[in-house]
C-alpha positions in Angstrom: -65.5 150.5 306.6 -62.9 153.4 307.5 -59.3 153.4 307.4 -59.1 157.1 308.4 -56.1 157.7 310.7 -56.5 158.0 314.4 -53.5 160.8 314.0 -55.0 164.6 314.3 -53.1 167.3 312.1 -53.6 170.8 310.8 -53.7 170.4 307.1 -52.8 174.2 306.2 -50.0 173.6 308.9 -48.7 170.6 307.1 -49.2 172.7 303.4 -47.5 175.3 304.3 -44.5 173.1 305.5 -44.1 171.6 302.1 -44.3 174.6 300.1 -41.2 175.8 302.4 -39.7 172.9 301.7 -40.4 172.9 298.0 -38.9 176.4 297.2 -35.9 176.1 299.4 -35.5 173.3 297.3 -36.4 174.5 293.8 -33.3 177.2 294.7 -31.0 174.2 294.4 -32.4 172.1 292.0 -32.1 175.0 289.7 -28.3 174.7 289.6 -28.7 171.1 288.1 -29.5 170.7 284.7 -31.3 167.3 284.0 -28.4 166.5 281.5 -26.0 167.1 284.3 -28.3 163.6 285.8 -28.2 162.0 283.0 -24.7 162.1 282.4 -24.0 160.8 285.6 -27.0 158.3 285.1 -25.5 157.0 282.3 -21.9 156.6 283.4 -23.0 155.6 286.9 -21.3 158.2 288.2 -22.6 160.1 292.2 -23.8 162.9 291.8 -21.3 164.2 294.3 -22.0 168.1 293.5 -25.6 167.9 293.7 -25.4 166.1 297.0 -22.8 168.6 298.5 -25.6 171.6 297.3 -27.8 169.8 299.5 -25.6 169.4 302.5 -24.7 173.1 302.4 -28.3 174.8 302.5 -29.4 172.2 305.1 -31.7 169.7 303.3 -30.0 166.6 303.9 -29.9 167.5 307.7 -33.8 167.7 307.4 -35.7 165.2 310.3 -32.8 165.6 312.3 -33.9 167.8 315.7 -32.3 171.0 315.5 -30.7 170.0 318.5 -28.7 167.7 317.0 -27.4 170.3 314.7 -29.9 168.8 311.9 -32.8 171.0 310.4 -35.6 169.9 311.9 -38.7 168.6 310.2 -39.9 165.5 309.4 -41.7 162.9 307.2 -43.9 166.2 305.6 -40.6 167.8 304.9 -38.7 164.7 303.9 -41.1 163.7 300.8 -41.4 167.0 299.7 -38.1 167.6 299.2 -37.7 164.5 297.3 -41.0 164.9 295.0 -39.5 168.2 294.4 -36.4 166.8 293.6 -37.9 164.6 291.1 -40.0 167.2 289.6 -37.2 168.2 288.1 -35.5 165.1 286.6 -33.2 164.7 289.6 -33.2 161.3 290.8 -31.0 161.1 293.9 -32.1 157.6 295.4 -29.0 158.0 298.1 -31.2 161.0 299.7 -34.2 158.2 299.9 -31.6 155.7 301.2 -29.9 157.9 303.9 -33.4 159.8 304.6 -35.3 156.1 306.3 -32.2 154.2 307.1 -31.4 157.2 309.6 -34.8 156.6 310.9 -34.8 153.8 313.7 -31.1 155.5 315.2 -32.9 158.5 315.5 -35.4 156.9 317.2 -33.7 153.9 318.9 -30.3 154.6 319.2 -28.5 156.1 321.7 -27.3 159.7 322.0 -23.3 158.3 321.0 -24.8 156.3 318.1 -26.4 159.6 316.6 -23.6 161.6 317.1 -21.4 158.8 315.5 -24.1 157.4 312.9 -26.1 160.2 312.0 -24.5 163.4 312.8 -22.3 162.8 309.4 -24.8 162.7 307.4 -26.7 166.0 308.3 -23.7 167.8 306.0 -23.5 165.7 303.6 -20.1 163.6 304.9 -21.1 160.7 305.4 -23.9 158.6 303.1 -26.3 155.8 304.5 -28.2 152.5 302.6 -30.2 149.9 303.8 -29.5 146.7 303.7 -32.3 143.9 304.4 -33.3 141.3 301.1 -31.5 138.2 300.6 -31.0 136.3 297.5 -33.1 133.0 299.0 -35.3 134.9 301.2 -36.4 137.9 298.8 -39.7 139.2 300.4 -39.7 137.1 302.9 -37.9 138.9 304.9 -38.5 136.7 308.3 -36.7 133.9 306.3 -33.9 135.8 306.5 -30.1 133.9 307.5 -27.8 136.5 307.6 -26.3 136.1 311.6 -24.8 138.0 314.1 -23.2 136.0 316.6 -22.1 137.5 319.9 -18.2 137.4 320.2 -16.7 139.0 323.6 -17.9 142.6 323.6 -19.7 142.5 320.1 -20.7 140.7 317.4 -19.5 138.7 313.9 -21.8 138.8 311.2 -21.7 136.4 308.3 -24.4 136.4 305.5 -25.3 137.9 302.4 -28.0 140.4 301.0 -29.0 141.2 297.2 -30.8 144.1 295.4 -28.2 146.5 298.0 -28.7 150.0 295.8 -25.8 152.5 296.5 -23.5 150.1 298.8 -20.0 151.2 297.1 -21.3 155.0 296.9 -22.5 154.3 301.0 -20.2 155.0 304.0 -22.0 152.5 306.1 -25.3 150.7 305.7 -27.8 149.6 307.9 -28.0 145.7 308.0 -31.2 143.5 309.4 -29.9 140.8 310.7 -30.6 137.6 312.9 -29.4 137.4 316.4 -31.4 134.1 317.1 -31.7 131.9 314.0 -35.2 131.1 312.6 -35.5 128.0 313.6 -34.7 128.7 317.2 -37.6 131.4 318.2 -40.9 130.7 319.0 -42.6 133.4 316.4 -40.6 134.1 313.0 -41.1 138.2 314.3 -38.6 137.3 317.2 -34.7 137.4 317.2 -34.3 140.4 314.3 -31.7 143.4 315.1 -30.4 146.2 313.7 -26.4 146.8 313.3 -24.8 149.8 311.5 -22.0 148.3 309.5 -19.2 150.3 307.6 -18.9 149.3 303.9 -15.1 149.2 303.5 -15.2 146.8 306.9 -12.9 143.6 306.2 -15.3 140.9 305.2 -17.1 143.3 303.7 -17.6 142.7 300.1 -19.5 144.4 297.5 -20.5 142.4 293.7 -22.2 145.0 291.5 -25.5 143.2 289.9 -25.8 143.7 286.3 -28.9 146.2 286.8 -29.9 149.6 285.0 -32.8 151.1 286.4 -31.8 154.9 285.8 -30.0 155.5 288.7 -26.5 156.9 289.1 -26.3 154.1 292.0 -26.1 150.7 291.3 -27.2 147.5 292.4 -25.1 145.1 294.6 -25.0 141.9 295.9 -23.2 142.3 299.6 -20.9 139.4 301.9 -20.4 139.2 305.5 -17.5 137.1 306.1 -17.2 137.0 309.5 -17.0 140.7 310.0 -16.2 142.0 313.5 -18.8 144.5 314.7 -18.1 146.2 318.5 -21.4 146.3 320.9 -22.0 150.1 319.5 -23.0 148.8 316.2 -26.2 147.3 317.6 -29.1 149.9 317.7 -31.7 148.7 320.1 -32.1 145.6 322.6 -31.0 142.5 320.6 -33.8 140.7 318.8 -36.4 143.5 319.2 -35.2 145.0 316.1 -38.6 144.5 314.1 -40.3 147.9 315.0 -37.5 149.8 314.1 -37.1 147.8 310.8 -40.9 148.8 309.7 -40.3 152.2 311.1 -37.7 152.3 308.4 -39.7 150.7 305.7 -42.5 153.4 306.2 -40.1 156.1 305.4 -39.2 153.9 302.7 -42.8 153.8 300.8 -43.3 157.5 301.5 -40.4 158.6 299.9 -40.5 155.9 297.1 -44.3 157.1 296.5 -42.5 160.6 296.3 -39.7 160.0 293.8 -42.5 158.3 291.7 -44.8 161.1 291.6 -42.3 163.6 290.6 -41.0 161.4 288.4 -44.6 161.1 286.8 -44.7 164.7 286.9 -41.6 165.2 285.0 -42.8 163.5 282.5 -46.5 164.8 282.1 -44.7 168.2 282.4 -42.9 167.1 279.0 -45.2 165.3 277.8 -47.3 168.6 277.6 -45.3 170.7 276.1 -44.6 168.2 273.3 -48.2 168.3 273.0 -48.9 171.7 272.3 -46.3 171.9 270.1 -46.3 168.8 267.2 -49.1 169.4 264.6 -48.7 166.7 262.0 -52.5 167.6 261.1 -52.1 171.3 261.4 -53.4 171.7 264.7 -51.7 170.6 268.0 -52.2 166.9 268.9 -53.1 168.5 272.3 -56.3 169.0 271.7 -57.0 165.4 270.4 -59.0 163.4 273.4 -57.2 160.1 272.6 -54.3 162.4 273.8 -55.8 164.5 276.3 -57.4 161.9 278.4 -54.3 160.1 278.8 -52.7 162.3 280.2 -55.7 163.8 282.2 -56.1 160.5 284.0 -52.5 160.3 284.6 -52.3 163.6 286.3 -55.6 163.1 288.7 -53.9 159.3 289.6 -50.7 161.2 290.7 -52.1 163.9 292.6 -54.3 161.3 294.4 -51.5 159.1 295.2 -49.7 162.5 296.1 -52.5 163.2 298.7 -52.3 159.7 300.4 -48.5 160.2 300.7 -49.1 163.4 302.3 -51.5 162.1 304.9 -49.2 159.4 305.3 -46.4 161.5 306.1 -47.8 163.8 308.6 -49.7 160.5 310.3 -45.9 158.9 310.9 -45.0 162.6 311.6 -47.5 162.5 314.8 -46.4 159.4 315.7 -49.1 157.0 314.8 -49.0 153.9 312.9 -48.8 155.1 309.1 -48.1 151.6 307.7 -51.2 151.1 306.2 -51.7 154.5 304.5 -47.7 154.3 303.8 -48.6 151.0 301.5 -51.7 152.6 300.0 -49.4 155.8 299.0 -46.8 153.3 297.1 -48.6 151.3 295.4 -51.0 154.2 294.1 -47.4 156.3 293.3 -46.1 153.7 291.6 -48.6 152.8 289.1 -49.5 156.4 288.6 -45.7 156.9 287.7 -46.1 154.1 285.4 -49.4 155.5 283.9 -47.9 158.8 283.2 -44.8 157.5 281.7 -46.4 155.5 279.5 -48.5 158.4 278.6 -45.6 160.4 277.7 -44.5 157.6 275.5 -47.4 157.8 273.7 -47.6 161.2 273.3 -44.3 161.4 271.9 -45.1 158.6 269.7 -41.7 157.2 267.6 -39.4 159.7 269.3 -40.8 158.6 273.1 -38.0 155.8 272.4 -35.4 158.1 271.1 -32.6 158.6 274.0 -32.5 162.4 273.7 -35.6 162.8 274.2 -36.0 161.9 278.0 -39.3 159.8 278.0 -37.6 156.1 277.5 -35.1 157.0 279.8 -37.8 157.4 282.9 -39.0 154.1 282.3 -37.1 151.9 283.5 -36.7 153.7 287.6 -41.0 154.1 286.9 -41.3 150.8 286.1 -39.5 149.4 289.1 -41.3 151.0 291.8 -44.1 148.6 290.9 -41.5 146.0 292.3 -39.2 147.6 294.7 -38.6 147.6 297.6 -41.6 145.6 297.9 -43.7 144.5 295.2 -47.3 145.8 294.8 -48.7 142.3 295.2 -47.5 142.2 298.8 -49.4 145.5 298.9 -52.5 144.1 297.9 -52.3 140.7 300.0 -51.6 143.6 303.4 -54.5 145.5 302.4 -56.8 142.8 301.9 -55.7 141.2 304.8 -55.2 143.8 307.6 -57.8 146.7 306.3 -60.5 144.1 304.4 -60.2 141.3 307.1 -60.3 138.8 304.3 -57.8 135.6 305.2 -54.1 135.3 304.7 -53.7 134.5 300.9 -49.7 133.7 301.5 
């Protein structure tokens, strides 16, 4: 049985992209210590200075047509930037947010609602998240209740959604939401749009969930009490939404996948160096097997999941269907993340737990990538569904 993409691409092509990608961004990341991110890690504080870097040599503006004023690129360019990122301890989950939220107004919105939606964010002005769970529905997304109910010229949408990282650091976010309740459409796929909805709107609120994964964002649970939306908020034809929502979603994985393999790398890459170092027994634990292996399979686990990311990326790139390659990427990323951080843990023994040493701080942002922004169960039950053809265990 093969799963290999119908999309055609020139490998050295898509290479060569990264690696300009990768040292463009090295030159920035440089100027960012990893205790600059963990200070504002810890005090939940944006890394505002970091971001602006990245606004003024281009890199937020990358998958935005040149055209536009943006830098070009795509999905290659886009996960690259962010593994890169990570590689070096910088975990800057708005770049993820804005990066796939920006997605389906790129590609469904009109040329106004780019120049008013996306434009902004190319420099850095403006910041983007996502907003699509719900406390009752949580992965069941089609169960979803949040409403928008036409009123004159527009909309009002009333509803709530949970797990919202980065709403209060967010100039707008991009809400899924129900034009045609539930129970009133013939398939559950039907009556789902898309409306881009500014965070400081009135009805807008924002209840920060008690939640520390390692990110200078936090969680938030998000109201819509009746807020008024004008007709240029809706991207798309009313009710068709649902492409454009799993166009987003793919971007999602990909870059998820890449902020866990950097991540995993970041921590191999200390894990390492504390191993040629310590020599309780005289000689570098290093060279112990119990050691070496562990980290061995760790590091062949992350560059496989970073090859099916890659793939991945220049698939959606092309403009075929990357969904089932995009799921593949994440849930390999995310358990090879988990795999090397535990590693690292091991290898630093006792002082893996000690704060100042980094390795116990990676955990908890590994460790949720397993879960979010959809658990690797659902993962499984798509792959052995739509790429085994076994039946539909939910």
């Amino acid at each position: 049985m093969s799963i290999a993409s119908e999309a055609q691409f020139d490998q050295a092509r898509v290479a060569e992209r990264m690696r300009d990608i990768r040292e463009a961004t090295r030159v920035v990341s440089e100027g960012f210590s990893r205790e600059y991110m963990r200070e504002c890690i810890d005090n939940h504080r944006f890394p505002q200075e970091a971001w602006e870097a990245l606004g003024e040599y281009g890199l937020l503006g990358i998958t935005i047509p040149e055209d536009l004023g943006g830098s070009g690129g795509g999905q290659v360019e886009l996960v690259a930037l962010m593994e890169t990122l990570a590689e070096a301890g910088l975990v800057l989950p708005m770049l993820l947010l804005t990066g796939f939220a920006r997605v389906p107004i790129i590609r469904n919105g009109t040329p106004r609602q780019i120049e008013r939606f996306v434009k902004p964010t190319i420099s850095g002005a403006e910041k983007l998240c996502f907003a699509i769970t719900e406390p009752d529905a949580g992965t069941n997304s089609f169960a979803m209740s949040t409403l928008a109910t036409p009123d004159g010229d527009g909309y009002r949408l009333t509803g709530r959604k949970v797990f919202i990282s980065g709403a209060a650091d967010a100039d707008r976010m991009l809400v899924v939401a129900r034009t045609q309740k539930a129970g009133e459409v013939k398939r559950r796929t039907e009556g789902m749009s898309l409306f881009v909805v500014d965070t400081d709107a009135p009805g807008v609120e924002l209840q920060p969930l008690n939640i520390d994964v390692g990110w200078p964002e936090r969680q938030y649970l998000v109201f819509f009490d009746d807020v008024k939306l004008d007709a240029g908020r809706l991207i798309g034809n009313p009710g068709q939404g649902l492409a454009g929502m799993f166009e987003a979603l793919n971007s999602e994985r990909l870059l998820v996948t890449a902020m866990s393999v950097g991540l995993g790398n970041y921590a191999l890459k200390k894990a390492v160096a504390y191993a040629n170092e310590r020599k309780p027994f005289g000689t570098p634990i290093g060279g112990y097997q119990a050691i070496q292996h562990r980290l061995a399979e760790a590091k062949a686990e992350l560059e496989a999941a970073r090859l099916m990311m890659i793939h991945a990326a220049a698939t959606f790139d092309a403009g075929s269907d990357a969904g089932t390659h995009a799921n593949m990427a994440k849930l390999l990323g995310s358990r090879a993340a988990v795999k090397a951080v535990e590693a690292a843990l091991q290898t630093h023994g006792g002082y893996g737990f000690d704060r100042d040493y980094d390795i116990i701080t990676l955990w908890p942002s590994a460790r949720l990538m397993e879960v979010a922004p959809i658990n690797n169960e659902m993962l499984l039950n798509y792959i052995g569904e739509h790429v085994l053809g076994l039946p539909k265990s939910y």
